[in-house]
C-alpha positions, 0 to 999 in steps of 0.5 A: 317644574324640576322636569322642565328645569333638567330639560332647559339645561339639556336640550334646545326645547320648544314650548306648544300647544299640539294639535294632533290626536296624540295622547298627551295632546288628549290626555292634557287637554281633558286635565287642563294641565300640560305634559312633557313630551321628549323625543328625537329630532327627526322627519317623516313621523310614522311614514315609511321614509321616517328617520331620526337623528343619531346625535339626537337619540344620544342627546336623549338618553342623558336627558332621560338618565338626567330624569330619571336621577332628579327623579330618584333624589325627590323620592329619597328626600321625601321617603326621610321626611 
């Protein structure tokens, strides 16, 4: 939730359910529970004209710091209690 709460913040997001054979689509499925997946914006995923936008990848990076230290202050107030 505290995830999910940084990215609402951050980003224009979108909610789903995948359909490819992609781990987290796998991995979430057999759980039952749902996963968070973050990447560019882009096209062309893995094909040879695939690109990705410039702003996006720095869009990312401040998510990604932003979770890292949301991260970091969950695991110090636990590691005092």
């Amino acid at each position: 939730q505290a995830a999910l709460g940084i990215i609402k913040e951050q980003v224009t997001y979108q909610l789903g359910m995948g359909v490819s054979v992609a781990d987290e689509n796998r991995f979430g499925a057999e759980a039952n529970k749902p996963v968070i997946v973050l990447g560019p914006r882009g096209e062309k995923s893995h094909a040879a004209y695939e690109w990705v936008s410039i702003p996006s990848l720095y869009q990312l990076e401040q998510l990604y710091i932003s979770l890292l230290k949301r991260g970091q202050e969950i695991v110090g107030r636990e590691g005092d209690v």
